[in-house]
C-alpha positions in Angstrom: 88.0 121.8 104.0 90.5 119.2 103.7 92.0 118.3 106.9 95.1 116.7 105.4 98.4 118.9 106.5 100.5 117.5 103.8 98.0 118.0 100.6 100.2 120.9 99.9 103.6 118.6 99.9 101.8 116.8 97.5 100.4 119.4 94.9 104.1 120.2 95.0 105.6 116.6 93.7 102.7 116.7 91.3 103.4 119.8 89.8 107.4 119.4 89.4 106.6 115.7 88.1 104.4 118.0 85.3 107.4 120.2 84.9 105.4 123.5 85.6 106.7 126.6 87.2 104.6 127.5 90.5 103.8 130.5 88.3 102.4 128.7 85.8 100.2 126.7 87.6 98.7 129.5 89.7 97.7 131.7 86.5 96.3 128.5 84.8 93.8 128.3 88.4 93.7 131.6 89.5 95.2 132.5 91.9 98.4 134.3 92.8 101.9 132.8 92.7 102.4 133.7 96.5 99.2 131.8 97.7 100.5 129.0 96.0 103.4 128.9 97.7 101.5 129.3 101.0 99.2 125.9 99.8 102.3 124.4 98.9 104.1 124.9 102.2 100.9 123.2 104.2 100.3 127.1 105.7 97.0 127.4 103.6 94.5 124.5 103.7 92.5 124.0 100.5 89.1 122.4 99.3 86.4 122.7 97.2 86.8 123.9 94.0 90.1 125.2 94.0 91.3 121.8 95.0 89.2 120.4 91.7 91.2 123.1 89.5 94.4 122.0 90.3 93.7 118.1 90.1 92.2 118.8 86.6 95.3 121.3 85.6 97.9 118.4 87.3 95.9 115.6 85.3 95.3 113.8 88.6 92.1 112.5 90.9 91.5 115.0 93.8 92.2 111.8 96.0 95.8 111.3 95.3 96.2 114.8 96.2 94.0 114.7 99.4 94.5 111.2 100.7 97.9 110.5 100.2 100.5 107.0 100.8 98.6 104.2 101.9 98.7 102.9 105.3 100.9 99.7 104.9 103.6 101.8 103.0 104.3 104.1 106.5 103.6 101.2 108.7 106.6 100.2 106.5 108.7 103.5 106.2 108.4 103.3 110.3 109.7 99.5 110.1 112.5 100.3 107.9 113.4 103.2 110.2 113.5 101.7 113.7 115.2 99.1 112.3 117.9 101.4 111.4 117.4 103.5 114.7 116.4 106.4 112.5 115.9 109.3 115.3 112.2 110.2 116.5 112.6 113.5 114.9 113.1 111.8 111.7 110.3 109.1 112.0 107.6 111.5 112.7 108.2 112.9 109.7 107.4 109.7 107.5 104.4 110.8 106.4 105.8 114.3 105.0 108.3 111.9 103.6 105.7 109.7 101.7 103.2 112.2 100.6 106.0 114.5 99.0 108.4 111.9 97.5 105.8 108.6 96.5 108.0 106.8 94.2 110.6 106.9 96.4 108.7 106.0 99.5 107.7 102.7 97.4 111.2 102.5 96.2 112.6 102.4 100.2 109.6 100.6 101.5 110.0 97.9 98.9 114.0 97.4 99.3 113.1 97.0 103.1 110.6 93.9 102.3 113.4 92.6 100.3 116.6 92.7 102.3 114.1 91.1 105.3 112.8 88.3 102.8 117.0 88.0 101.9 117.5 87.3 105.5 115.2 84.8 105.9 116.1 83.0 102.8 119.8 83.5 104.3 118.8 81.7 107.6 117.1 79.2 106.1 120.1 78.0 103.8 122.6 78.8 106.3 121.1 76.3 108.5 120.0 74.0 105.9 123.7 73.7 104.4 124.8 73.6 108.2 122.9 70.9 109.7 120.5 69.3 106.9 121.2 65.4 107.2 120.5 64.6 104.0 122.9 66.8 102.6 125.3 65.8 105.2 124.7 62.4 103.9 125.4 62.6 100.5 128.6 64.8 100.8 129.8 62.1 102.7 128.8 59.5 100.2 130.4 61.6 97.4 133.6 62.0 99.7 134.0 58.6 100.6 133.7 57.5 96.9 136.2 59.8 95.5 138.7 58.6 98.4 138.4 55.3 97.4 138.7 55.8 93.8 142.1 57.3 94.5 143.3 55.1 96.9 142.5 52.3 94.3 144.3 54.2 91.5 147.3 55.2 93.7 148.1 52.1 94.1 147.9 51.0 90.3 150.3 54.6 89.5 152.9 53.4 92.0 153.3 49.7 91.8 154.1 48.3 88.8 154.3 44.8 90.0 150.8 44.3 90.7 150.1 41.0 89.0 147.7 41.1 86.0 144.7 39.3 88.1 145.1 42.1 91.2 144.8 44.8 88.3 141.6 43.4 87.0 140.6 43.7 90.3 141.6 47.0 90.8 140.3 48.0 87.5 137.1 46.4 88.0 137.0 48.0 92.3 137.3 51.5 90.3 135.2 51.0 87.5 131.8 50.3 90.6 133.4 53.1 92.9 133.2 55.6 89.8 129.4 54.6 89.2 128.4 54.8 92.4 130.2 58.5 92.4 128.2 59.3 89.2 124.8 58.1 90.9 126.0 59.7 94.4 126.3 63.3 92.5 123.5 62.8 90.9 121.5 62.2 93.5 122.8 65.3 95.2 122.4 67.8 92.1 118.9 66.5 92.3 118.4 67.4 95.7 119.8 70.5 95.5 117.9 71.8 92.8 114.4 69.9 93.4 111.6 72.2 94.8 111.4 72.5 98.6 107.9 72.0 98.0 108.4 69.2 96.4 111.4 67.7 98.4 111.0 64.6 100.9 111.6 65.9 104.3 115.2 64.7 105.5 114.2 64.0 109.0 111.3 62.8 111.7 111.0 66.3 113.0 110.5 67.9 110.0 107.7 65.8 109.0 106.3 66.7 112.6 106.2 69.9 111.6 104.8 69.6 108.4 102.1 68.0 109.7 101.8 70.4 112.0 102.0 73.1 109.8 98.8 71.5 107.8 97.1 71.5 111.1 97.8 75.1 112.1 98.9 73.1 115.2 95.1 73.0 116.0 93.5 70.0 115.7 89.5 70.5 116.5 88.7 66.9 116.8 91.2 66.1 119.9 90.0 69.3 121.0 86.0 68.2 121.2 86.6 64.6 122.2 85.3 63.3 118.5 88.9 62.2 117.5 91.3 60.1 119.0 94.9 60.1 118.4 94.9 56.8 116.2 92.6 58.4 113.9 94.6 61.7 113.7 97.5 59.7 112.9 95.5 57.7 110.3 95.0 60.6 108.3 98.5 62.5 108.0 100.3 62.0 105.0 103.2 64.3 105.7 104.3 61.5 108.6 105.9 58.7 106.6 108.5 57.9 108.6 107.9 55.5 111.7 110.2 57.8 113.9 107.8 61.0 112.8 104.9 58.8 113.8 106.1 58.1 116.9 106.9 61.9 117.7 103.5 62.7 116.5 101.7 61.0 118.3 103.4 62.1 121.8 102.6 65.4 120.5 99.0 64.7 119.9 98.5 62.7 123.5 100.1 65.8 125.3 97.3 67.8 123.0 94.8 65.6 123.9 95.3 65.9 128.3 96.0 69.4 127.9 92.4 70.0 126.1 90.6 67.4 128.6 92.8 69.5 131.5 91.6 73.2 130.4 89.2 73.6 127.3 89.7 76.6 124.8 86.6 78.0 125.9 87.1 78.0 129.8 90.8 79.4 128.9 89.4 82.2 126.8 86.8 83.2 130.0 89.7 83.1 132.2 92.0 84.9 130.0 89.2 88.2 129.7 89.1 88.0 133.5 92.8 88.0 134.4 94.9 88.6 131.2 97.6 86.9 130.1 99.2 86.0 133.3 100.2 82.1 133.6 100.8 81.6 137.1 97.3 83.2 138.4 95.3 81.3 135.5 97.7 77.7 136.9 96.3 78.6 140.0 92.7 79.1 138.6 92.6 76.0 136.7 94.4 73.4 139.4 97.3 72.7 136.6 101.3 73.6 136.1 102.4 76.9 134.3 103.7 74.5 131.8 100.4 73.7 130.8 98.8 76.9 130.5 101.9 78.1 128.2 100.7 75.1 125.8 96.9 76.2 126.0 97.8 79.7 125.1 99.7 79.1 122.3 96.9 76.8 121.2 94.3 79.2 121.2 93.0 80.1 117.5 93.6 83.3 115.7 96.0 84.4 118.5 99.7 84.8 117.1 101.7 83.1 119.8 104.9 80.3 119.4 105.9 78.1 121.7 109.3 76.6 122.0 109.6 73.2 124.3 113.6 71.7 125.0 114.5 68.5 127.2 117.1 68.6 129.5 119.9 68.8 127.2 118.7 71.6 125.1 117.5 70.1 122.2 114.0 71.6 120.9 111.2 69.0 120.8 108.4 71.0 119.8 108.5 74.2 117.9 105.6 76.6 116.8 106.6 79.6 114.9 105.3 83.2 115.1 106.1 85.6 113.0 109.4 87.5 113.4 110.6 85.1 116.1 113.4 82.9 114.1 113.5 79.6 115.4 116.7 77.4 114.3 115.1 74.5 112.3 118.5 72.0 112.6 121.0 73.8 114.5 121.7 75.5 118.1 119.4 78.0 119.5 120.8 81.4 121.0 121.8 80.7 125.0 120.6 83.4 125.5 116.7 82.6 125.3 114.7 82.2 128.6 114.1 79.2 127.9 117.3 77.7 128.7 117.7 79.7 132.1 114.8 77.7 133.8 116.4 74.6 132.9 118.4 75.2 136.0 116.1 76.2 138.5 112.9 73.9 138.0 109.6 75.5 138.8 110.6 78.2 138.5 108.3 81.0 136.1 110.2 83.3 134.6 109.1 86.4 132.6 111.2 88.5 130.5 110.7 90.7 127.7 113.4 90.2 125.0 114.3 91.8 121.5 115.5 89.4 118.9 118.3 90.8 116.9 118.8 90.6 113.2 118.1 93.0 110.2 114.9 93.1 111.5 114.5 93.7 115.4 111.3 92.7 116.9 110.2 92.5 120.4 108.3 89.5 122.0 107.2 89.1 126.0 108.6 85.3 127.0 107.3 83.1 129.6 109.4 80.1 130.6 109.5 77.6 133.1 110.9 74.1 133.1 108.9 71.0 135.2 109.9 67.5 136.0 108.4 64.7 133.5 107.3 61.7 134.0 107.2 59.8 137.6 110.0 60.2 140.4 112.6 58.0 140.8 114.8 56.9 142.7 118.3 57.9 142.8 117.7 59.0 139.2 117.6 62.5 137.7 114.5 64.3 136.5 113.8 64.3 133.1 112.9 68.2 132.7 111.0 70.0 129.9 111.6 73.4 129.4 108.8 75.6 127.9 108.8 79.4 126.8 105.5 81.2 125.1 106.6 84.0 123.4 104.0 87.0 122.8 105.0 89.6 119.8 105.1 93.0 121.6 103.7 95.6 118.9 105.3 99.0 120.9 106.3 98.7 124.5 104.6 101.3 126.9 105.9 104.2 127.4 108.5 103.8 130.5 109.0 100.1 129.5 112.3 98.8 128.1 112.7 97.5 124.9 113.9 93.9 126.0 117.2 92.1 126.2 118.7 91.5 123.0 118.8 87.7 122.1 119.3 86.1 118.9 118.3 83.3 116.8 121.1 81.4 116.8 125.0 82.7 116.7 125.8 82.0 112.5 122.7 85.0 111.9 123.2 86.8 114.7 124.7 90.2 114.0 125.6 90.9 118.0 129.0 92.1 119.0 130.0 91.0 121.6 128.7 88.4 123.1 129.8 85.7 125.9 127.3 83.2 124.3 128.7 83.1 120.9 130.2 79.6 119.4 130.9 80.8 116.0 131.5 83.9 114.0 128.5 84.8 112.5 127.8 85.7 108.6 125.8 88.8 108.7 129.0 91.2 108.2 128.3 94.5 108.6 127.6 94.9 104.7 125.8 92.2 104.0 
């Protein structure tokens, strides 16, 4: 016997989609129009041959009456509804939902992938057109240009007794600021339309994390002690920049003590032993919290990011996991963990959070900010602040669902909030 309580639900979409009468279809298998409508209502449950008949009469495999919606299309019905905070009541019946109405279910399921691909693209150009420096750049070039062009032919317009050898001048002042406004829009048209892919990366940091990126922020050699830095560096063609360089290779040195510190292997022991609790597996290894948040988040196939700031809140390293939006250019949400440690040094804090946004996910955050460098005197501690951030699947039962932060405040749909520096685009019918 098929065990599937919604086979019926299903016979049910096939047959109206055939545009038979329940009649019909029980005097073409046998069977009488009032057993039907038992099967149909999931009160009868049905195998065999009888189950054959109707595929055969509905022009269909036994399977996609049996079997069902696939697995990733109600892991995304249930997405699409708690982002929506679609009742339980509602939720639970997803499956009804997707084995009676399929080509709907797809149609739903596939409007949800798109408004959260929408979103992304929507952060990523809002912060692009916000803080990118090369577009900063050559608006200002533009800008400038077309001032002075005016400013030159102002003064032609409104004096007339500008001697003949001034108005050469003048004429000749406009004729190079108007070619250098032709090249300067060019050169912004081009940018604006060339490939991401294919784009130069406007700054240091984002050829840091390019190269990163090509790394999966692993990098095996440092790892074993067959690799020094130097040669790491000697073989990254994303860093063409001496300032990315630089960066890059304070990244990779930190990489390089932290894996001579606490190896992957002896992390992963300790981590079976004890979980992921940073201040027991500090104590275990002799090293600071801070440490064991950057050996966690370098552990292969785990899904973890790892956000690092300096003392005046600027983010120096970044490593992405998914559903966690982390600001590329602009200001990060106050609200993050990350930026409460800042005040109280040493300091561990843990704090499960829900980031905000058409699509709300849940992460457990550990921060704590440390001292760098050597003391001095009469001289303030340069402090690092860093935050691992673990994606939460479903919190336990009992458990709250975290503190709602956001990305940062021009995405951030939250009203109010006492954090916020500007208005933020995401209206409610966007």
């Amino acid at each position: 016997m098929i065990k599937d309580s919604l086979t019926g639900s299903r016979i049910r979409e096939r047959r109206v989609i055939a545009g038979l009468k329940q009649a019909d279809l029980a005097r073409q298998i046998g069977i009488s129009a009032s057993y039907l409508n038992l099967i149909e209502h999931n009160r009868r449950r049905i195998g065999g041959k009888l189950l054959l008949n109707i595929a055969h009469v509905l022009g269909v495999e036994p399977s996609a009456l049996t079997e069902g919606a696939e697995a990733a299309l109600i892991a995304s019905l249930r997405e699409a509804a708690n982002d929506v905070g679609l009742g339980v009541a509602e939720v639970e019946r997803v499956e009804e939902f997707a084995g009676r109405f399929p080509g709907w279910a797809e149609v739903l399921a596939g409007a949800h992938r798109r408004v959260l691909s929408l979103e992304r693209t929507v952060e990523t150009l809002s912060d692009r057109l916000t803080h990118d420096p090369q577009l900063a750049t050559s608006m200002h070039e533009v800008l400038s240009t077309a001032a002075a062009i005016r400013s030159t032919a102002s003064i032609l317009a409104d004096d007339s007794s500008i001697s003949p050898d001034w108005q050469a001048r003048f004429h000749t002042n406009i004729d190079q600021d108007s070619r250098r406004l032709a090249d300067s829009a060019k050169a912004l048209v081009t940018y604006l339309d060339a490939n991401p892919e294919e784009t130069a990366h406007a700054s240091p940091q984002e050829e840091v994390d390019a190269f990163l990126d090509a790394h999966d922020y692993g990098f095996d050699g440092l790892e074993a002690g067959t690799q020094s830095v130097a040669e790491v560096l000697a073989q990254a063609p994303q860093l063409v920049s001496v300032a990315a360089q630089h960066l890059a290779r304070q990244v990779l040195i930190q990489i390089e003590a932290d894996a001579r510190a606490v190896s992957r292997d002896a992390l992963a022991a300790a981590v079976g032993r004890t979980g992921i609790d940073p201040v027991a597996l500090a104590q275990e290894f002799g090293v600071s919290v801070a440490r064991v948040l950057r050996r966690l988040a370098a552990q292969p196939g785990t899904p973890r990011g790892l956000v690092v700031c300096d003392r005046a809140g600027s983010l120096v390293f970044r490593r992405p996991v998914e559903r966690f939006s982390i600001p590329r250019f602009g200001a990060c949400c106050p609200l993050w963990p990350l930026f409460q440690v800042l005040t109280h040094p040493g300091q561990v804090l843990r704090e499960r959070v829900q980031q905000l946004g058409r699509n709300v996910a849940t992460f457990d955050c550990f921060a704590v900010a440390e001292p760098m460098g050597p003391a001095q005197y009469n001289a303030p501690p340069l402090v690092h602040a860093t935050m691992l951030i673990l994606p939460v699947s479903a919190p336990d039962q009992g458990q709250t669902s975290g503190r709602p932060v956001g990305s940062t405040c021009r995405v951030c749909p939250r009203t109010p909030c006492a954090g916020r520096r500007e208005p933020s685009i995401l209206s409610a019918g966007f």
